[in-house]
N, C-alpha and C positions, 0 to 999 in steps of 0.2 A: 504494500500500500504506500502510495507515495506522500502519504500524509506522517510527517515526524514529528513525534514528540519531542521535547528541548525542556522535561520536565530537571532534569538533570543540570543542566545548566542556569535556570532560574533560581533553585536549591542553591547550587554552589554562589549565583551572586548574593543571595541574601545570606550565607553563611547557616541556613539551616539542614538538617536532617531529615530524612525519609519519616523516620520513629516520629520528630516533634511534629512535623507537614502533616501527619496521621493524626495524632493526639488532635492536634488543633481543628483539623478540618471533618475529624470524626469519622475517615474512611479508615477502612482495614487497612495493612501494611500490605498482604496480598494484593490487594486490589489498585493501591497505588504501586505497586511493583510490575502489575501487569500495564499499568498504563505510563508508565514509566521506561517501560523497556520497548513501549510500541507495538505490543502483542494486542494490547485491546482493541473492540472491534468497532466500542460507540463509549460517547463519554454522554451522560444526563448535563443540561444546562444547568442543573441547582448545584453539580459536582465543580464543575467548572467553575459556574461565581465564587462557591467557598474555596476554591483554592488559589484562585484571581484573588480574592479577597485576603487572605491570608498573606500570599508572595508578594501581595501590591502591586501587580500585573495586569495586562492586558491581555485580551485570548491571544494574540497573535504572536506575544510574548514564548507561548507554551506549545501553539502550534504551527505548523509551517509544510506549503504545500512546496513539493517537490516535482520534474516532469520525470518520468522513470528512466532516463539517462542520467541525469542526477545522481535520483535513487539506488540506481544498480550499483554506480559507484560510490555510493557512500557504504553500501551493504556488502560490497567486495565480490560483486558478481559480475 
């Protein structure tokens, strides 16, 4: 899917954790791990504002579309 999470990269700018982004925003660690590594298939808008809310972000901040030549090579295909 050429749509990339950059869940990781928002993290590291605000200097928080997977564990506190969880606590705060009241999702599972699981399930931020799946949407975090770009495995998930669909995010809920109310998931998205709380954690837009939390990082102090923008959606665009967290997601980013890709053309699949892009993608292939950022996936190393």
């Amino acid at each position: 899917m050429p749509i990339v999470v950059n869940l990781d990269v928002m993290l590291a700018r605000r200097k928080m954790s997977l564990t506190e982004l969880s606590e705060r925003v009241g999702i599972t660690m699981a399930n931020l791990s799946i949407l975090k590594s770009g495995k998930a298939k669909a995010v809920r808008f109310s998931t998205l504002e709380e954690i837009c809310k939390v990082l102090e972000c923008q959606p665009g901040d967290l997601l980013e579309y890709m053309n699949e030549k892009e993608f292939k090579k950022l996936m190393g295909s």
